[in-house]
N, C-alpha and C positions, 0 to 999 in steps of 0.2 A: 921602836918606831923606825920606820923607812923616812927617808930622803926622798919625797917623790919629785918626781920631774914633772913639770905643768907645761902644755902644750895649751894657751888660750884663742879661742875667738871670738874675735873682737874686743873693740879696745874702745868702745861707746862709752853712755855715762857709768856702766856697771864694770864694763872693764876697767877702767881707771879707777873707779873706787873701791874694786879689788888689789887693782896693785900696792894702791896708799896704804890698806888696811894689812896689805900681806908686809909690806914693808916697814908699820907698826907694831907689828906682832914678834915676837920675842918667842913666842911657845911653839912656830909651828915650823915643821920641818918640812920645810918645799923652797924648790926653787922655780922659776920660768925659764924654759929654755926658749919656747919660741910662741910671736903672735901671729897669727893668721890675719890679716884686714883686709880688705876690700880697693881701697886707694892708700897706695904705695908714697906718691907724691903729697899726699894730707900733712902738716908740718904737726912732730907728734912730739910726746914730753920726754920719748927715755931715748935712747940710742937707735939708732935705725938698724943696728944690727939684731935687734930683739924682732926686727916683723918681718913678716913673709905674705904672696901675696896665692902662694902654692900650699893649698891644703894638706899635699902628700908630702911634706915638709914637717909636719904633726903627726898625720894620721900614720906612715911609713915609719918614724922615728923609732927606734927601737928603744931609745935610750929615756923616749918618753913613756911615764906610765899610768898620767891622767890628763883626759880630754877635758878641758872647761869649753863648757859651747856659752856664747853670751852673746851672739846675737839676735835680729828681729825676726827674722826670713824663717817660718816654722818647716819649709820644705827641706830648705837649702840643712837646718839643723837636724832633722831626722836622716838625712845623708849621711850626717860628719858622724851621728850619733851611732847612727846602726856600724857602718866603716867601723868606727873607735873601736865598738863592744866585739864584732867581729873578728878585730883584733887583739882578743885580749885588755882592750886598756878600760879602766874605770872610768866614768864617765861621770861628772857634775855639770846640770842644765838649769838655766835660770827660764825656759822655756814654757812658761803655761799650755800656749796653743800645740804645741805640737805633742805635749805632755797628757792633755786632756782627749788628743783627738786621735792618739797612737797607742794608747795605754798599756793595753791587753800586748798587743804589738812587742814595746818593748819590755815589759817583764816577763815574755818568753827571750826575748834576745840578752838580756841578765842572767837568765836561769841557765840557757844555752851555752852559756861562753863562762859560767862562774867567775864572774866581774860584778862589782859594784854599781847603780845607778843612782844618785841623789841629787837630788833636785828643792831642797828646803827652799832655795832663794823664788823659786815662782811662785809661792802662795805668800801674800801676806809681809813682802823683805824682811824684815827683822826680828819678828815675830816667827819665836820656833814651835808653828801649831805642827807642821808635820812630825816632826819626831816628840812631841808631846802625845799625836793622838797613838804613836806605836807605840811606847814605850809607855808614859806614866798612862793611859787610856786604856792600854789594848785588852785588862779584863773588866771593866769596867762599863756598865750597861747606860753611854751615851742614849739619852730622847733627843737631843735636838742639840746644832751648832749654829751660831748665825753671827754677823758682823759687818763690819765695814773692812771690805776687802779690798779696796783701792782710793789708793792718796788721791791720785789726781783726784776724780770727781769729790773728793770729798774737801779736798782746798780750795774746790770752786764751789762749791755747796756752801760752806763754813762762810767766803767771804761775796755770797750773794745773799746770804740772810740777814750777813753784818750790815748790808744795804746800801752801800757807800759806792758800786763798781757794779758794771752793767757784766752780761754773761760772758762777751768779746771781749772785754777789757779783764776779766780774771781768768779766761781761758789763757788770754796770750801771755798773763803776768807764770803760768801753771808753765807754760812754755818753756820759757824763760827762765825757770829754774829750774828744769829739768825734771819735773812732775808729770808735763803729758807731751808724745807723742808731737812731731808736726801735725801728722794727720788722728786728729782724736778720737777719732770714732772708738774704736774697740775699748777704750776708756768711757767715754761721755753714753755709749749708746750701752754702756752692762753687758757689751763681750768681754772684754779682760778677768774681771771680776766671776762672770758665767763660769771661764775655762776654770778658773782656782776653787770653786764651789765643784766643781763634777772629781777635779783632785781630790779635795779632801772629804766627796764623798766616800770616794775608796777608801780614805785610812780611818774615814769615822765610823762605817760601818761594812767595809769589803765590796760597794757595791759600785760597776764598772759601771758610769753612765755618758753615754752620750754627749756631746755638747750641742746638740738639736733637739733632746728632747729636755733638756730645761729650757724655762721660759727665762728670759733676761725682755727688762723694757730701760731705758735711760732715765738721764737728766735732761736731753737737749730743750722737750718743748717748755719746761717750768718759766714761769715768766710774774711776774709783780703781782697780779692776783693769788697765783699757789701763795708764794713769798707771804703776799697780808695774811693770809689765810691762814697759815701756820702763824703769825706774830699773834694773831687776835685770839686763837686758840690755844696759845702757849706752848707751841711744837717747836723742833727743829727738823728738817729735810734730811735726812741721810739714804744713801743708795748700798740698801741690806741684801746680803746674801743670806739665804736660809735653806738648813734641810732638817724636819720634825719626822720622827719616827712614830706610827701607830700601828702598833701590831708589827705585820711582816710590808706595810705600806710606805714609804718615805715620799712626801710633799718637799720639792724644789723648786724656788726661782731666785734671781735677783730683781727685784724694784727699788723705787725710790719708796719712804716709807719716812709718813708723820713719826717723829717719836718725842715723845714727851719730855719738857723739860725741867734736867735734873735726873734725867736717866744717864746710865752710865754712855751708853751709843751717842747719847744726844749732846754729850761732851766732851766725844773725841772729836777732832776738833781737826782743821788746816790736811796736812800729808800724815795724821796718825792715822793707823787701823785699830781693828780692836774684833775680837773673837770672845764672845760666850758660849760657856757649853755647858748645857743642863745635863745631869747624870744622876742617877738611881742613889749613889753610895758620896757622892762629894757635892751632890747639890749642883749650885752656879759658881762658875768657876771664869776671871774674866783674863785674858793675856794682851797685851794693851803693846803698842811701839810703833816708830816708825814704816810707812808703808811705801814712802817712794823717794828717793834721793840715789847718788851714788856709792856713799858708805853704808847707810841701812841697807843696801840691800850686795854689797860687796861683803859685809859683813858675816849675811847668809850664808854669802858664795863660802866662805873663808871658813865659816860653821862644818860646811860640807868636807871641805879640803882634809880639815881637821881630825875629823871626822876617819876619813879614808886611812892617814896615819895607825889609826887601831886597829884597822880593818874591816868598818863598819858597816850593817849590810843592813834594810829593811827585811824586817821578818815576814812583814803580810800574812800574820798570825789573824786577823778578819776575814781577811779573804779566802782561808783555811777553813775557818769554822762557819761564814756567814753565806759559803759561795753558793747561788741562785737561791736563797732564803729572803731577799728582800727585794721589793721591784717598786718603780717611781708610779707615782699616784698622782693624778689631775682631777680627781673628784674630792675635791676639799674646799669649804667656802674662803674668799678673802671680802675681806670689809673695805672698799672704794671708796675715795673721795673721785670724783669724773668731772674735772673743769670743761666748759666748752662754751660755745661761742653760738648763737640761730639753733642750727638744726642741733637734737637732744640724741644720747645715745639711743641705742636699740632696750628701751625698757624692758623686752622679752627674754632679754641678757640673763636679766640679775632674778635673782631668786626673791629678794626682797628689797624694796626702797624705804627707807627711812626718815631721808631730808632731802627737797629741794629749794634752792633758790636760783632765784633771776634779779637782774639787773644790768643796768645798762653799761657796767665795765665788766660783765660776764657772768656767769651760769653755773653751778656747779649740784651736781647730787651725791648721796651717799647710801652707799645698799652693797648689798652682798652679793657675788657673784661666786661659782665656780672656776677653777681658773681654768680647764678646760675650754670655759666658754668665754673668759677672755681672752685666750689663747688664740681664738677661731673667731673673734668679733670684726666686725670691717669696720666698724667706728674708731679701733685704735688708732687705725694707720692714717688717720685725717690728721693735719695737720694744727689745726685749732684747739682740738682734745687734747688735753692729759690728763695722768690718771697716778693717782698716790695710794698706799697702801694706806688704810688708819687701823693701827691695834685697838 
């Protein structure tokens, strides 16, 4: 094993919960030579001789021979990242967005530079589905992956059901421990979770997709009617990421999505995630762990580091055998629940209606629509509407 040299940026909740766990670990051969931040003046926990505020202080190092990128800024890190590989050095990103939206991008610039790129800590923290779907997966004829791929919204899901704490008062508790974002969007509205669904469409089945042509819908408008709605039905609220194979066709999105309780989804619970994978030859198959904190997901990081030590590379043996064999599909029914408020959706929507009610704390239908056609509906985007998956 090598002594690698770590060159990190940023020193956020992931950076720091890298260094605790690098400095628990007993088995891995690495040190930090130096961290990149942003503010020089910030009052920080280790020596001030460990940061720098000049990226070419990393990237130029010769004596470093892996970039850790860990922070927010998806442009600023496909900079440091492309620089890095350019340079010869391996590279570990905790980067979803810039991971899902450059793909193709950088596993030419890996192959180009015969360097390492690993990235397990962006899908899922602590949960090793990536190198599960390459390795114990890769001959193995996956139908369909799906799960709760982000803590945040899911520790505010867990304690708006538990009913005790309004959406503002669990978001900002979500804060507060380091769960979501200042600004939560990319969490609450199923971008975070989108980006990590288009990744591990690639390693589930080779196929490079887009982060605009999955659909992702949120949590934000859910409000005390969904809430009853699911108590009086026996559900719990989780915001599912899915991708189902039929044929040469794969169906994607993220929603929020009724799930019965006493299912396994419907029991993870607070900042866990959880991934199922149905398959031809092992059935269901379920990998359960922490999804957002500083150590779950420095943990990842550390996975990767580790990793590097061996000299470890993704094979993208799918992507070999499956490349333009499979293409994303919008003609597949989903079963709605549609809350709203006066005016009713576009009934011409749905293929079929099943239930409605009315009443004077609000409204809701159930029927089947395409998701293409919810994709392109204008009644989404009103703000009175929401709209739940029901299995």
């Amino acid at each position: 094993m090598k002594n690698l040299k770590l060159g990190i940026f940023g020193f956020g909740c992931v950076g720091q919960g890298l260094y605790h766990v690098l400095q628990q670990s007993n088995s891995i051969n690495s040190e930090i030579v130096k961290i990149c931040i942003k503010d020089l003046n910030k009052p920080r926990s280790l020596d001030a001789s460990y940061f720098t505020d000049n990226k070419d202080e990393l990237l130029q190092n010769e004596e470093i021979d892996v970039i850790v990128e860990l922070i927010d800024d998806a442009d600023a890190a496909l900079e440091i990242v492309t620089t890095a590989m350019n340079s010869g050095k391996s590279v570990v990103s905790a980067n979803k967005k810039m991971i899902a939206e450059h793909l193709e991008e950088l596993l030419e610039l890996q192959e180009k530079n015969k360097v390492s790129f690993l990235y397990e800590a962006s899908c899922c923290a602590s949960i090793p589905i990536i190198r599960n779907l390459e390795e114990y997966y890769d001959n193995d004829l996956l139908s369909s992956l799906e799960g709760i791929f982000n803590g945040s919204t899911n520790f505010i899901l867990s304690k708006l059901l538990a009913g005790d704490q309004t959406y503002d008062e669990v978001l900002k508790e979500a804060q507060d421990l380091g769960f979501a974002e200042s600004d939560p969007t990319l969490d609450v509205e199923g971008i975070d979770p989108k980006y990590k669904l288009c990744i591990l469409l690639f390693h589930a089945f080779g196929l490079v997709a887009k982060p605009e042509d999955v659909f992702n819908y949120g949590i934000s408008k859910i409000n005390d009617f969904d809430i009853d709605y699911a108590h009086k039905h026996g559900y719990s609220i989780k915001l599912i990421s899915k991708c189902r194979r039929e044929g040469d066709k794969i169906e994607a999105y993220c929603l929020p999505t009724f799930i019965p309780n006493g299912a396994v989804l419907s029991q993870t619970n607070n900042e866990y995630n959880a991934v199922v994978l149905e398959s031809a030859f092992s059935e269901s198959q379920l990998l359960y762990g922490k999804g957002a904190g500083d150590k779950p997901t420095g943990s990842a990081v550390l996975s990767d580091i580790s990793a590097l030590n061996h000299n470890y590379k993704y094979e993208y043996k799918k992507r070999t055998k499956n490349k333009n064999k499979f293409e994303l599909c919008e003609d597949f029914d989903l079963r709605l629940y549609v809350r709203y408020n006066g005016t009713s959706p576009d009934f011409k929507d749905f293929d079929s209606i099943e239930e409605k009610y009315y009443s004077e704390q609000g409204n809701f239908l159930v029927g089947k629509i395409k998701l293409k056609n919810l994709k392109n509906s204008s009644w989404l985007k009103e703000s009175s509407i929401n709209t739940i998956v029901l299995n």
